[in-house]
N, C-alpha and C positions, 0 to 999 in steps of 0.2 A: 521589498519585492520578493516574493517564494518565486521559485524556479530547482530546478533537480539539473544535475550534469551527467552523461549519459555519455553510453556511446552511440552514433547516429547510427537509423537503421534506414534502408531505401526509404522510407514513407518521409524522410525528412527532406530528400535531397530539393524538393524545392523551395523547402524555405532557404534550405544552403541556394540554391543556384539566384534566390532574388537579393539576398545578401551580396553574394559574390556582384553582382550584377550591379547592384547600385555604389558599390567599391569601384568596378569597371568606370561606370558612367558618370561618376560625380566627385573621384578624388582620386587621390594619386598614391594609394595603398596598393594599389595594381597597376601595374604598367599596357597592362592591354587597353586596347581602345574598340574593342565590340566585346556586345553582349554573347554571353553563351548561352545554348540552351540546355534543357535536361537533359538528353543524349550524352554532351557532354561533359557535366555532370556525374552522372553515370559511370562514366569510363574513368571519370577520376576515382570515385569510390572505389571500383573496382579493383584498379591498380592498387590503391592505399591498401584494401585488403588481401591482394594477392601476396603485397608485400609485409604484410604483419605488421603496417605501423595504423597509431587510429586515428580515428576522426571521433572530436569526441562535440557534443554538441550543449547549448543550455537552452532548455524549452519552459516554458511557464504553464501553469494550471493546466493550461485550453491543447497542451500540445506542439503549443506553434515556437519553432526554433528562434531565440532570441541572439546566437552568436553561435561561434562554430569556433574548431580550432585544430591542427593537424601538422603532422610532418610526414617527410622524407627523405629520399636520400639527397643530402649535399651537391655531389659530386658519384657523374658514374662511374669512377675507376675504386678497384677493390682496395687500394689504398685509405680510402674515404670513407670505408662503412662502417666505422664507430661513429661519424658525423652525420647528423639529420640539419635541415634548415625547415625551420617552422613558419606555418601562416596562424593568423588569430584575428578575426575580422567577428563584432558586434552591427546588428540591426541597426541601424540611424536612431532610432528614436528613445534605443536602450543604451546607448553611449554614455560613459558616466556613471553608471551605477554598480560601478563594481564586476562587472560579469569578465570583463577582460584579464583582469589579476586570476581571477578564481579558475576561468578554463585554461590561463597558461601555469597556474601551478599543478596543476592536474596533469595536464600536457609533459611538464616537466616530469613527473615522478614515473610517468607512464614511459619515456625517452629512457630513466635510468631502468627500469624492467627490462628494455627491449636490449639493453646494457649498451647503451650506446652513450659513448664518451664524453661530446662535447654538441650543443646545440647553436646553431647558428640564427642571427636575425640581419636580415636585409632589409633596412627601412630606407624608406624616401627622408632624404636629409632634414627637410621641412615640418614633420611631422613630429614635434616636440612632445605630445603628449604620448607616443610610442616610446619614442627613446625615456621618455620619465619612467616608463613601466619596465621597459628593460632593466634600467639601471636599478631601480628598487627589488628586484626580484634577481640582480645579481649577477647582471650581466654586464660585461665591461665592454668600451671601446675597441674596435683596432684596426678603422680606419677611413677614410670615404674618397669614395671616386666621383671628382667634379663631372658632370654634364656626360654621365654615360646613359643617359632615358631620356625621354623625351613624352610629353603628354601635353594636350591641352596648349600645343602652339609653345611652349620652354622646357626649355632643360634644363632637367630633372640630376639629383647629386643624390648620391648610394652613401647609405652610411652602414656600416659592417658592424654589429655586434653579439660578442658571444659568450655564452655560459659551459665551462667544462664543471659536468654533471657529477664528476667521481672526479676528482683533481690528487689522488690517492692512488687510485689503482695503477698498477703496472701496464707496460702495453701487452697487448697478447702474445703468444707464440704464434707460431705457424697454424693456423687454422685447417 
């Protein structure tokens, strides 16, 4: 399959928002349970780029976004901003074919740019082929919380893992 990785520009946001959408409506990679629409949307793009971190996207020949992939901040206290926690959610029908690995290593290199420390993944505990990709790409365990979500009538168990990007460097001074 050809496809290019990009950074998303508005023209994308609704292949991102059917993506997101059928993540919403059909698994348990997102804890929401309504659809959003483009507005909202929108206002997430916005925020990502107000905040300098990206959204980066992989679209095929024709244009059309086949997965998506982005961070931000962790946690809102100033303590926490060398930490990002990433999303990476592929098209249903493109699952499998590698696009996952390729936008979170991309993802990854663009977190050590932004020089940020360590990256976090929040997965749904169930979601075996997540946690495989984590773990290949070098992300360790470090922890899970039983029955803290709930979707689709059960409760749902958090599994916590993460990658520190620079495991070298010092921590900063005083900023």
């Amino acid at each position: 399959m050809t496809y290019l990785l990009r950074d998303a520009v508005p023209a994308d946001l609704t292949g991102i928002r059917d993506i997101y959408n059928d993540a919403v409506l059909n698994t348990t990679a997102i804890w929401n349970e309504q659809a959003v629409d483009l507005g909202n949307r929108q206002a997430w793009f916005d925020a990502r780029q107000a905040q300098g971190y990206p959204i980066l996207v992989a679209v095929n020949a024709a244009n059309e976004v086949l997965g998506y992939a982005s961070f931000g901040d962790w946690r809102p206290f100033e303590g926490f901003r060398h930490t990002v926690e990433h999303s990476v959610y592929i098209r249903s029908d493109q699952r499998g074919n590698g696009l996952g690995p390729k936008l979170m290593q991309a993802l990854i290199e663009r977190a050590r740019a932004c020089n940020k420390h360590v990256m976090v993944a929040a997965i749904e505990s169930g979601n075996a082929a997540s946690i495989r990709l984590h773990q290949r790409l070098g992300f360790t365990f470090n922890g899970q919380m039983p029955q803290v979500g709930v979707k689709f009538g059960r409760w749902l168990d958090l599994t916590f893992m993460q990658l520190i990007l620079s495991p070298d460097a010092p921590p900063p001074t005083m900023e």
